[in-house]
C-alpha positions, 0 to 999 in steps of 0.5 A: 640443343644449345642451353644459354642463361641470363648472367644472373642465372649463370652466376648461380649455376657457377656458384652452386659447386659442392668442390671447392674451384681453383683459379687457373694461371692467366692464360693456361690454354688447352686444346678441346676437341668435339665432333672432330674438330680441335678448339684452341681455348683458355682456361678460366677455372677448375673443379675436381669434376669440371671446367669452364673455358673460354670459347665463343663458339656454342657446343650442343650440349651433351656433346662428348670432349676431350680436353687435353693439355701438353703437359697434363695429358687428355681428360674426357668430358660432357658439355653442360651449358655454354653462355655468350663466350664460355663452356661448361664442362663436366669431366671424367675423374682424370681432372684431378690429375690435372689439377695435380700437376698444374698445382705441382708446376711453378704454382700455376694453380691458385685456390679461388677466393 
């Protein structure tokens, strides 16, 4: 039920986006919350529909989240993959709250390049 990729294969997964991928602030940490149990996670980047974190524990795939930040309130979501230290996950609508209020708070949101 875990789905790991070879770095070449993952650099295509992430790259095959149809909406365009923020940057998030170094160090924006979240909380994910699966099965119960709360993971303490860094945000490494943001989508209208996703994000992928850092986490070195493996979650089964499609396995149902719920991702909330203190500011930004929760946004529910599926994991899609997970690699060596990072998570994949694909989220409901409510993502674009939080990228609204990120972007709205000290600039803390910048567009990927």
């Amino acid at each position: 039920m875990y789905q790991e990729f070879s770095s070449v294969s993952l650099q295509r997964l992430l790259n095959r986006r149809h909406t365009p991928r923020q940057s998030v602030f170094p160090g924006t940490k979240v909380q994910l919350t699966v099965f119960n149990t709360k993971y303490d996670c860094e945000i490494l980047d943001l989508s209208f529909c996703g994000a992928r974190l850092m986490l070195d524990t493996k979650l089964p795939i499609g396995s149902e989240i719920i991702l909330s930040h203190e500011d930004c309130g929760q946004v529910l979501g599926i994991v899609k993959w997970n690699s060596q230290q990072e998570i994949g996950l694909e989220l409901n609508p409510g993502v674009g709250r939080l990228l609204s209020r990120y972007g709205n708070r000290d600039a803390n949101i910048k567009p990927s390049h």
